[in-house]
N, C-alpha and C positions, 0 to 999 in steps of 0.2 A: 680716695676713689675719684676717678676724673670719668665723667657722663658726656655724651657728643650727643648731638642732635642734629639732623641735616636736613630737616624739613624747612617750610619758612616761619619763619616769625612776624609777629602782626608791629609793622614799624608803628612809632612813637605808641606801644602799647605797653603790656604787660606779659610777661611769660611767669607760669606759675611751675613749682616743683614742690613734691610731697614724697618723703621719704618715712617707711615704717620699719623700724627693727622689735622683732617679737624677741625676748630673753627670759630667760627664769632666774630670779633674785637667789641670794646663795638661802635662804629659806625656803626655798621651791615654789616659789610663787610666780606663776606664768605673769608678767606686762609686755605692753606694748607701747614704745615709745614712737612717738608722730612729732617730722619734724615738718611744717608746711613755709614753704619763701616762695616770695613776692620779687619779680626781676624787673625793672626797666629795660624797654629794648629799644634801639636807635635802627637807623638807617645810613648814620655816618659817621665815620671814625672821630671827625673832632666832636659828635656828640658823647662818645665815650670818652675822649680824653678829660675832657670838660668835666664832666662828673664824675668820675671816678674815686672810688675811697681810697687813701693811701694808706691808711691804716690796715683793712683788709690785706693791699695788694703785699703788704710786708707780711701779713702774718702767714700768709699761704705762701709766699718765696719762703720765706726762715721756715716754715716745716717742711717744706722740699727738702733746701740745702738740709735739715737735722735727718732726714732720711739716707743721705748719702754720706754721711757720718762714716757707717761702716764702710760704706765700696769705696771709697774715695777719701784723697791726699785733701789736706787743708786745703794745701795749693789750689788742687784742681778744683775746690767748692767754691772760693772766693772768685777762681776765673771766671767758673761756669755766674756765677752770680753779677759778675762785673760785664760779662758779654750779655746776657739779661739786658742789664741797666742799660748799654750804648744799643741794642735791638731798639730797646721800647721804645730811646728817644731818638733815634733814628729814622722810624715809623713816623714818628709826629714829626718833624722833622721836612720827611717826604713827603708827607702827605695832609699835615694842616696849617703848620708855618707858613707865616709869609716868605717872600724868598729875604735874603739875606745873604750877608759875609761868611764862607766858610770856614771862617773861624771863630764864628762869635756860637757861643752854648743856646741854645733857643729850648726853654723846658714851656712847659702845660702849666698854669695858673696851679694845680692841685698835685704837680707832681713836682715841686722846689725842690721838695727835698729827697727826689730819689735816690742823689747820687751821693748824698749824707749817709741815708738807712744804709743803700749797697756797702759801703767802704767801713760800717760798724762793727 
């Protein structure tokens, strides 16, 4: 499930989320599970670079790509995943790197190892 929000958010704050699913257990017993997260929110991209979890950012690409499983050629998951990895670091790149040689690799402190996860 992917949730948009276009309002604003309160820079260097908190944005909160609360998700409830009601289910009946296979004994017929109505619960209700509550899931409640806590966000950091920035106002500037290399404060998102900077913190960022890499651990997360792989588990939700690899359940993507496992979702295109069926629509889609190996080929085309590994691209689509490899053009991912050169976006992200392209963005940081353009937009929080110092400038630099066009041909030297420039990654985020917390993202070393994207282009390891991507190519696994």
């Amino acid at each position: 499930i992917e949730i948009k929000h276009d309002d604003k958010l309160p820079e260097e704050g908190q944005a909160y989320f609360q998700c409830a699913l009601l289910y009946t257990s296979i004994s017929g017993q109505r619960r209700l599970r509550i899931h409640n997260l806590a966000f950091s929110t920035c106002s500037q991209l290399s404060d998102l670079f900077r913190c960022c979890e890499m651990d997360t950012f792989v588990n939700v690409v690899s359940k993507q790509a496992i979702r295109q499983v069926y629509t889609s050629t190996p080929k085309a998951i590994r691209e689509n995943l490899t053009n991912q990895c050169a976006q992200i670091l392209a963005c940081y790149r353009r937009n929080c790197a110092s400038p630099s040689s066009a041909g030297q690799l420039i990654l985020p402190e917390c993202m070393k190892l994207l282009p390891l996860y991507t190519n696994c």
